[in-house]
N, C-alpha and C positions, 0 to 999 in steps of 0.2 A: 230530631233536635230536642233539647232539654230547655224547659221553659219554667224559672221562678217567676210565680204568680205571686204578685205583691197584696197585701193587705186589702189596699184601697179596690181592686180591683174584684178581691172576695169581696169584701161589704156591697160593692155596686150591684154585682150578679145576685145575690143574697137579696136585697131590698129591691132591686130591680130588675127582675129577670128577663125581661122583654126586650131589652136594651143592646146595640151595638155590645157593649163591654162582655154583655152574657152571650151573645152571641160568638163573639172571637174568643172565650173557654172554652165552650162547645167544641168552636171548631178544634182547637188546643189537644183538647183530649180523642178528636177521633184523627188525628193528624201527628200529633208530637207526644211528648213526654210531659206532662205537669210535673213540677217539683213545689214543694208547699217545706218552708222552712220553721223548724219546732216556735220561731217568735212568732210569725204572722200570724197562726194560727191562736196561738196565745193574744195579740193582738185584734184578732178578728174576733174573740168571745169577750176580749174585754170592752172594746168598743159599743160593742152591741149593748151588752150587759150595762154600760153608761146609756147609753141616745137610744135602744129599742129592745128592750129586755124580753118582749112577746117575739122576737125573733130568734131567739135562742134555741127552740126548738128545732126552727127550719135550720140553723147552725148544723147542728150534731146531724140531721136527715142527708143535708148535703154532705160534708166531711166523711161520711160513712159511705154515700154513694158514688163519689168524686175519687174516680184510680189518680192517684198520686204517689209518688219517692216522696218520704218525710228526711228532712238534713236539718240537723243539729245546727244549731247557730254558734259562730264561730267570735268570741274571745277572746281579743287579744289586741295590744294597745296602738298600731297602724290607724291613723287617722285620715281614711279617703273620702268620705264623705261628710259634709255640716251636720248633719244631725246625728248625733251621737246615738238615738235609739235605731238607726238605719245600718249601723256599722257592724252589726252581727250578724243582721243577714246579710248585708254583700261581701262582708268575710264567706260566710257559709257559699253561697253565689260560687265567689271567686275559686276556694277550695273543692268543689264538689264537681268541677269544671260545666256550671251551667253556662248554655250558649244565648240565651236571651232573659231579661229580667222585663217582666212586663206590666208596667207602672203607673199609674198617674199621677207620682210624688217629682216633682220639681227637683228636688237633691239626689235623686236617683238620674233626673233626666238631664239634668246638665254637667253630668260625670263627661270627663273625656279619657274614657276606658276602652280601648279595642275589644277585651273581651272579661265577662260579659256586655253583650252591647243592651244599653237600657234605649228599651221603645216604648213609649205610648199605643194605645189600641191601632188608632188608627194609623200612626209608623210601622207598625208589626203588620197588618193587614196589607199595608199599600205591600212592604217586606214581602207579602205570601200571595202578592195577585189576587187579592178574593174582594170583592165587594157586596156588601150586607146593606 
C-alpha cells in the first residue's frame, strides 16, 4: 500500500519522536510504501526554519534516511479541497494513485473521496489492526 505522509505529520515525528504519530511511520516504512510529495517536504523545512530553526539539521538527517517515492505536486485549477496550499498535493495524491494520505489536517479529513482515502494516525492504525 502507498501511503502520502502529510506535512503535519513529518514535523510531529521530527520534534516528537516518541509519539504514537512516530510510531505508525515507523510502522509505515517497514510495512507499506511512504510517498513524500516535492510541497510537504518544502513545507516541512519551511515550517521548521519559522517555529524551530535548531531542527533543521535533524530535517535533512531524517529525509536522507527515511526510503520514500518523491511525487511532484500537481497544478492545476480543480478545486477539491478548502485550502488552496493542500490542493497540490492531493492533486499529486490523486495522480500518483496513492492509496492512503495520512493526516492530521482537517480539510484533508473531512474530504469525501473514495480514493485516496484520508485517515488520521489513529484511523490508519485501528485500519491496520496494530495497537502502539
Amino acid at each position: 500500500m502507498r501511503v502520502l505522509v502529510d506535512t503535519n505529520i513529518l514535523i510531529s515525528t521530527i520534534l516528537f519522536p516518541h509519539t504514537k504519530v512516530a510510531k505508525a511511520l515507523l510502522y509505515i516504512t517497514e510495512h507499506h510504501d511512504v510517498v513524500l510529495c516535492d510541497r510537504n517536504i518544502y513545507e516541512l523545512r519551511e515550517v521548521l526554519n519559522r517555529k524551530k530553526p535548531d531542527k533543521l539539521p535533524d530535517v535533512e538527517v531524517f529525509l536522507a534516511e527515511l526510503s520514500y517515492e518523491l511525487i511532484p505536486a500537481a497544478y492545476h485549477a480543480e478545486k477539491l479541497i478548502r485550502d488552496v496550499k493542500d490542493q497540490p498535493i492531493l492533486n499529486a495524491a490523486i495522480i500518483s494513485n496513492v492509496d492512503i494520505i495520512l493526516t492530521g489536517d482537517k480539510d484533508f479529513l473531512c474530504l469525501e473521496i473514495e480514493h485516496p482515502k484520508c485517515m488520521n494516525v489513529a484511523d490508519f492504525l485501528e485500519h491496520e489492526g496494530i495497537e502502539l
